[in-house]
C-alpha positions as semicolon CSV with decimal commas, in nm:
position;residue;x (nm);y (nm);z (nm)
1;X;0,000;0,000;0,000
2;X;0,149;0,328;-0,085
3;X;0,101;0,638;0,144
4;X;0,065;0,987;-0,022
5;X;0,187;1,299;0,221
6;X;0,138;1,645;0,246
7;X;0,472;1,816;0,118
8;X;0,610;2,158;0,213
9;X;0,933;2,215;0,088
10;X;1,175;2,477;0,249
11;X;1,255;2,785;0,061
12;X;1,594;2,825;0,238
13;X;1,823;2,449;0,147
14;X;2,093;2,448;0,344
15;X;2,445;2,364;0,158
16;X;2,517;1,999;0,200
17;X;2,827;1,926;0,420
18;X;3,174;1,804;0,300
19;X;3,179;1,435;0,261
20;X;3,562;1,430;0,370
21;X;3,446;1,553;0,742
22;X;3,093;1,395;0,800
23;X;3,095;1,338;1,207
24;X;2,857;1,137;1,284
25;X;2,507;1,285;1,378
26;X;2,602;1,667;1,394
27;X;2,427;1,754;1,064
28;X;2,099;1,749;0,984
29;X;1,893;1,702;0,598
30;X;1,666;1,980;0,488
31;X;1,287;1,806;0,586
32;X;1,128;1,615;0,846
33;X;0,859;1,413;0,887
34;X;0,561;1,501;1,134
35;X;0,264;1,275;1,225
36;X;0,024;1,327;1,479
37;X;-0,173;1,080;1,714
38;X;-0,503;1,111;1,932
39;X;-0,654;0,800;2,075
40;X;-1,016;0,901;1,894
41;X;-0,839;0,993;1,573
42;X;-0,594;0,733;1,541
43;X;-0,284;0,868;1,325
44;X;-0,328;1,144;1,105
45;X;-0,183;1,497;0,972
46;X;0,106;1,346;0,813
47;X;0,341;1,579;0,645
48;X;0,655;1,655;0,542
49;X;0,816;2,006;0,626
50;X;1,084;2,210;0,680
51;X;1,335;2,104;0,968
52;X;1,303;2,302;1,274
53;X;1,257;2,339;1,612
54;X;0,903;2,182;1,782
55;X;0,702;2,356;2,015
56;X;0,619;2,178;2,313
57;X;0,434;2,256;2,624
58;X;0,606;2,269;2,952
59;X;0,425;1,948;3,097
60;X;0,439;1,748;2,791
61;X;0,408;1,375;2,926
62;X;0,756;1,271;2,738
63;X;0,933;1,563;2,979
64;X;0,824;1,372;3,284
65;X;0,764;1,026;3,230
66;X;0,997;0,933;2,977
67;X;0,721;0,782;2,738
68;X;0,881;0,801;2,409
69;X;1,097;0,569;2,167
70;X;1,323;0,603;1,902
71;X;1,492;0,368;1,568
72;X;1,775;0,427;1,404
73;X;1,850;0,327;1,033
74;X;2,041;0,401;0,700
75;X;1,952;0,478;0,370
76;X;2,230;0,434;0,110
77;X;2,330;0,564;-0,224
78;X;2,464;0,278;-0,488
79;X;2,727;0,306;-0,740
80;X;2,495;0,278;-0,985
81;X;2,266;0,612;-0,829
82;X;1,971;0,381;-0,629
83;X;1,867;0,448;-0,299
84;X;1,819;0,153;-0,098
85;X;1,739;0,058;0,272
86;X;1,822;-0,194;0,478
87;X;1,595;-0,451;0,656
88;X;1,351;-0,142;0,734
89;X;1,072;-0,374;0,799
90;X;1,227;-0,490;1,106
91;X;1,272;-0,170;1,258
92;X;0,883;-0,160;1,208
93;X;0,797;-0,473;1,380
94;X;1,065;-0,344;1,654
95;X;0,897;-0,010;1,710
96;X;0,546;-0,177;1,773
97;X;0,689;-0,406;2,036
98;X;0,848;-0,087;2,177
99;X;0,525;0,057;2,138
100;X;0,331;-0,220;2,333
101;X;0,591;-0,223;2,616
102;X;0,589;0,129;2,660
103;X;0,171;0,186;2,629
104;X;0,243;0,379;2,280
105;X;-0,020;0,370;2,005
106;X;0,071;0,110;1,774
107;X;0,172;0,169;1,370
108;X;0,154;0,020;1,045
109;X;0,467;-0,103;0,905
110;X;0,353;-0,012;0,590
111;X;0,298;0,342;0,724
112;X;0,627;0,341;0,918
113;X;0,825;0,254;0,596
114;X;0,601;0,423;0,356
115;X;0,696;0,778;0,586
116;X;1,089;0,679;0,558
117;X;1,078;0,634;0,227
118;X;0,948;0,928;0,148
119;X;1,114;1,134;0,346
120;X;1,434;0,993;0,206
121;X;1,293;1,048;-0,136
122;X;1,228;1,446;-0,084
123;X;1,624;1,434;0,047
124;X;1,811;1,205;-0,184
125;X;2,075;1,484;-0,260
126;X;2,136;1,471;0,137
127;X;2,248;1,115;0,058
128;X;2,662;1,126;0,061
129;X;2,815;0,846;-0,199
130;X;3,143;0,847;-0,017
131;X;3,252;0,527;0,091
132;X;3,187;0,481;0,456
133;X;2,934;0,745;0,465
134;X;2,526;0,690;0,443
135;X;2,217;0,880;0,566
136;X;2,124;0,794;0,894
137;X;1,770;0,789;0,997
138;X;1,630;0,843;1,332
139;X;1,246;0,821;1,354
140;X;1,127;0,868;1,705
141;X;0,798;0,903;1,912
142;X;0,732;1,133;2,219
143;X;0,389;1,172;2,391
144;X;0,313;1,520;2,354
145;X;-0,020;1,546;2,633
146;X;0,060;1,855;2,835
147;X;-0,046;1,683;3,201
148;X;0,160;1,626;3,500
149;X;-0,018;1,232;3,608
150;X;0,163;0,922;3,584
151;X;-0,080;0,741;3,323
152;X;-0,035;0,677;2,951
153;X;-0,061;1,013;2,764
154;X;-0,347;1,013;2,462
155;X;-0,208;1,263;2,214
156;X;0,169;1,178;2,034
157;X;0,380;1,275;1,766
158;X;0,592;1,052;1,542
159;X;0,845;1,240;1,406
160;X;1,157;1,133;1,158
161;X;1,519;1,295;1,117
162;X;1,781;1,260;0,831
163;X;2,126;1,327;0,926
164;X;2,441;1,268;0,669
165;X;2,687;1,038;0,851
166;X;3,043;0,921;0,841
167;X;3,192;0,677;1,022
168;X;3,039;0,591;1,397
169;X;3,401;0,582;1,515
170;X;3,636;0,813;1,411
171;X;3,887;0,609;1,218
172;X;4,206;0,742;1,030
173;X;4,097;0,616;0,629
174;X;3,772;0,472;0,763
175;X;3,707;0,092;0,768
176;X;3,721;-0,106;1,147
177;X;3,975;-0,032;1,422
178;X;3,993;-0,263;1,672
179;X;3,822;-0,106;2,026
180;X;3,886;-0,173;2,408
181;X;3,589;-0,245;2,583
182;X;3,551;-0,261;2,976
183;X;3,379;-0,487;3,180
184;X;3,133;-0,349;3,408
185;X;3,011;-0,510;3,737
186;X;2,853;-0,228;3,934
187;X;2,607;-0,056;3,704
188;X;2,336;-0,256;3,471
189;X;2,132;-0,190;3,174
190;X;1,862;-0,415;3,206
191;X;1,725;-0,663;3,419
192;X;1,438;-0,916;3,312
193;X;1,064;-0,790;3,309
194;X;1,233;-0,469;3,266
195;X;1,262;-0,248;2,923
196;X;1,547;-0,369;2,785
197;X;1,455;-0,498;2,451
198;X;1,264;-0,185;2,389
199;X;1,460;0,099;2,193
200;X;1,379;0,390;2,449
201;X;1,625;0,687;2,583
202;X;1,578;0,563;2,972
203;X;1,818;0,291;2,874
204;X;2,078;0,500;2,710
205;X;2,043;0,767;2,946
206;X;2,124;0,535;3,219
207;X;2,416;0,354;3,099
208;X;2,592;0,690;3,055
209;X;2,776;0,669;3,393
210;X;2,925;0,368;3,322
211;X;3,000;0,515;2,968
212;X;3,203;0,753;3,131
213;X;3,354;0,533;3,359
214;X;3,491;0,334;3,038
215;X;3,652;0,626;2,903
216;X;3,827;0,703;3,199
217;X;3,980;0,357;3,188
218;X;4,041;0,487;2,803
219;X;3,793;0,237;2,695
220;X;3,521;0,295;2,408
221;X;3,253;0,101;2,509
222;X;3,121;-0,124;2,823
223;X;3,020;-0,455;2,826
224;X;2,719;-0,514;3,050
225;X;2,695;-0,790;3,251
226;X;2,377;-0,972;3,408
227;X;2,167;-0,780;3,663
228;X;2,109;-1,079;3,881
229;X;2,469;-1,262;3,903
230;X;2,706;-0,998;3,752
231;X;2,829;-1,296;3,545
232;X;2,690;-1,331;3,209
233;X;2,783;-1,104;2,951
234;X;2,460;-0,930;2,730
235;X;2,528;-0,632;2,516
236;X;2,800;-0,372;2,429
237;X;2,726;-0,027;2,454
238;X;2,492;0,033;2,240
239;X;2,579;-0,290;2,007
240;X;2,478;-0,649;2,041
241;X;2,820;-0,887;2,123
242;X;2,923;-1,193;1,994
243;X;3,206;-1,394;2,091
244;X;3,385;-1,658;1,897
245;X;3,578;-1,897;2,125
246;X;3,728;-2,224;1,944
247;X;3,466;-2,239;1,658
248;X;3,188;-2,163;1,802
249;X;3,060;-1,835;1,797
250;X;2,813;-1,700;2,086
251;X;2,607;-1,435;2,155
252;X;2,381;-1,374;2,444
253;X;2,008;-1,463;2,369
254;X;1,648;-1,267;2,363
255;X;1,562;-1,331;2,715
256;X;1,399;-0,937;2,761
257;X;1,713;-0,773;2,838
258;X;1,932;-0,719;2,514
259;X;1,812;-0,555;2,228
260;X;1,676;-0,735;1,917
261;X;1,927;-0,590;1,663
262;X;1,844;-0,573;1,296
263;X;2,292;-0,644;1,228
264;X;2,254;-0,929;1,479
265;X;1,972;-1,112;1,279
266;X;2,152;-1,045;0,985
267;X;2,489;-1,170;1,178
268;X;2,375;-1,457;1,330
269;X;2,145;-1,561;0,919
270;X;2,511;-1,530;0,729
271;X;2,664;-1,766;0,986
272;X;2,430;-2,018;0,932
273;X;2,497;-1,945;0,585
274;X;2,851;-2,001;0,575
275;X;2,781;-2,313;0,815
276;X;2,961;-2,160;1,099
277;X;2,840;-2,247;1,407
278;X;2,647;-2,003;1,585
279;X;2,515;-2,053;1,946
280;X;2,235;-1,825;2,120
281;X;2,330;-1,885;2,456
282;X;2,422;-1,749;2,820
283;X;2,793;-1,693;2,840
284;X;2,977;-1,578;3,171
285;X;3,270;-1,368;3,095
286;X;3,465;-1,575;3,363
287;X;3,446;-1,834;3,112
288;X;3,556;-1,563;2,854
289;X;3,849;-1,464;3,056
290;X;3,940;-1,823;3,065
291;X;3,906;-1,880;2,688
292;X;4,148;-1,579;2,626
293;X;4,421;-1,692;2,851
294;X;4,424;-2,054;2,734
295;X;4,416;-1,879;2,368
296;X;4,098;-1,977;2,234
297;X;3,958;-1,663;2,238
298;X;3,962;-1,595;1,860
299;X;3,759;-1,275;1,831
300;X;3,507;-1,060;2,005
301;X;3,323;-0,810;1,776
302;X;2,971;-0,601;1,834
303;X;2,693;-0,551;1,583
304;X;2,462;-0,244;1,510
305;X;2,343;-0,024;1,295
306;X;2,571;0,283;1,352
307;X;2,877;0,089;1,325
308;X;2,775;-0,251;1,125
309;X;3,075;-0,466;1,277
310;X;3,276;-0,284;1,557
311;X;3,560;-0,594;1,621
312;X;3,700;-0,561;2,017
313;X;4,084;-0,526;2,028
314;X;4,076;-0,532;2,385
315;X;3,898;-0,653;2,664
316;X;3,956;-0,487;3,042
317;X;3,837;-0,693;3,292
318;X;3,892;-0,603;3,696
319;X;4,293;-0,610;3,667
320;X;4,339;-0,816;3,347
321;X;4,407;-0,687;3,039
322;X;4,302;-0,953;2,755
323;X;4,399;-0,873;2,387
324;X;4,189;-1,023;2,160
325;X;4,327;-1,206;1,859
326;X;4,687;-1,025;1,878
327;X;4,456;-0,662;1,908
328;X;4,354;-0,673;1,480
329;X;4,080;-0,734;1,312
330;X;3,961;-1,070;1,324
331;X;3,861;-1,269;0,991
332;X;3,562;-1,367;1,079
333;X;3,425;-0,995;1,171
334;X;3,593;-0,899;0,887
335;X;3,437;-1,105;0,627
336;X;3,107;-1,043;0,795
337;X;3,161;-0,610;0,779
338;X;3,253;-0,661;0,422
339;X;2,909;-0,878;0,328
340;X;2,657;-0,657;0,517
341;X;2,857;-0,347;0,423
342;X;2,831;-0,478;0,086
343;X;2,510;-0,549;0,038
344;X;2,376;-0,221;0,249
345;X;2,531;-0,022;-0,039
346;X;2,525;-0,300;-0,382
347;X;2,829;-0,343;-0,459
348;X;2,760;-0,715;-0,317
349;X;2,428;-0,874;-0,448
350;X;2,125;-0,867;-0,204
351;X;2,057;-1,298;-0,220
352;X;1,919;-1,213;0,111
353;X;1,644;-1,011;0,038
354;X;1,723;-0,762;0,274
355;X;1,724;-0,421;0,119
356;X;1,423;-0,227;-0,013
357;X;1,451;0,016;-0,292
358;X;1,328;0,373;-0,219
């Protein structure tokens, strides 16, 4: 089903940033998308208009209860001039689950994509087409009721961002770096019957001490541990983690407290593609520490949109300080960044049927 929406296009374009220093998430494209939701109306007044500040009452419910979500995507530019995205379908089906856990009005994912792509349409020329660089799309959803109650508000606003992006990490000649990730054992992201599947700001906003702790350490990321034993390890930063000790490869499962990445999916499909083994399973990082110093340890790496593969270097755990896989790049995350990379932006053929043509 194809969506038709309003259109109001600015009358003052902004110049489009140099490719050669795209940070990531500092610029923003020309338009935005607006939608509006009341619980008798349902969603309606969609539109697409010039980016710009929203006005929001003081007491708007997302100011002081935190009800909102948010996705995060790319749109890229092929060799050959298409615009394609990638697995957007399953940011769709993630956003209603957000939606449900977080008492949100739920959406079409034929509306949710249908308002992507044509936002992304309006702003194709905001698309860069140097390697390493895409458009990066954040559509998010506040509740907008002006009421100071705890309840579930009755009046939102879905709203969708385009921002040109280079790489998530800043990396001399782009490509992966290995990273140094600490171990945390104090703080926690999520515990079960909690929100930690959901894509919401609480749970970024709240790992930001430990964040902070990490780069005092000179780390780049945390790994979170378990909230009940402090022994298991779940996600990285912001990215889903998989380890790869002998020939096995692990990664902790969907038990409520990591969240459902699109690259993990995609991860975990191509290693059952290549027939390597591929394990969803608890793992405690005591048993990690072990593999490393008996050298069996062959790579650690993280998954996610911003970064696609993000390979782990080094691992800082309580005193110990565990390079992984002599501190490069491993093969295996490697050969996975190049496929997914490749097929995000065509130079690799899709014989997944993963991207969608805008």
């Amino acid at each position: 089903m194809k969506h038709s929406f309003n259109i109001q296009k600015t009358k003052t374009p902004k110049p489009k940033p140099d490719p050669d220093t795209l940070k990531f998430g500092k610029t923003f494209s020309d338009h935005m998308f607006i939608m509006d939701y009341e619980t008798d109306k349902g969603w309606h007044d969609a539109r697409i208009v010039p980016y710009g500040p929203l006005t929001l009452d003081p007491a708007a419910a997302v100011f002081h209860y935190g009800q909102e979500m948010f996705e995060g995507m790319k749109a890229y530019r092929t060799k050959e001039g298409r615009v394609q995205l990638f697995r957007p379908y399953m940011n769709a089906e993630r956003t209603r689950k957000t939606n449900e856990r977080m008492c949100m009005p739920d959406i079409d994912p034929e509306l949710f994509v249908g308002a992507i792509k044509a936002l992304v349409d309006v702003e194709r020329d905001w698309i860069p087409e140097k390697e390493g660089t895409s458009l990066y799309i954040r559509p998010f959803i506040i509740a907008d009721d002006p009421f100071l109650g705890v309840q579930a508000a009755n009046h939102y606003k879905f709203i969708i961002i385009l921002s040109p992006v280079g790489p998530y990490y800043d990396i001399p000649g782009g490509g992966m770096a290995p990273t140094k990730i600490f171990v945390e054992e104090e703080f926690v992201r999520a515990a079960v019957g909690g929100a930690g599947f959901a894509k919401v700001g609480g749970n970024y906003g709240a790992a930001l001490k430990a964040q902070a702790r990490a780069a005092e350490m000179g780390c780049a990321q945390v790994l979170w541990l378990d909230a009940i034993e402090h022994s298991y390890v779940e996600e990285i930063g912001t990215s889903n983690a998989f380890f790869m000790i002998d020939d096995e490869v692990i990664t902790a499962p969907l038990l409520g407290t990591i969240l459902p990445g699109v690259t993990r999916a995609s991860v975990i499909e191509l290693l059952k593609k290549w027939s390597v083994k591929i394990s969803e399973r608890r793992l405690k990082v005591s048993d990690v520490v072990k593999a490393a110093e008996e050298g069996r340890l062959k790579e650690i790496f993280a998954s996610g949109t911003a970064a696609v593969i993000s390979p782990v270097g080094e691992l800082k755990f309580k005193d110990k300080n565990l390079v992984i896989g002599g501190g490069g790049v491993g093969p295996l995350a490697q050969r996975l960044y190049d496929a997914l990379y490749g097929i995000q932006t065509g130079t690799i053929e899709d014989d997944m049927g993963w991207t969608v043509e805008v």
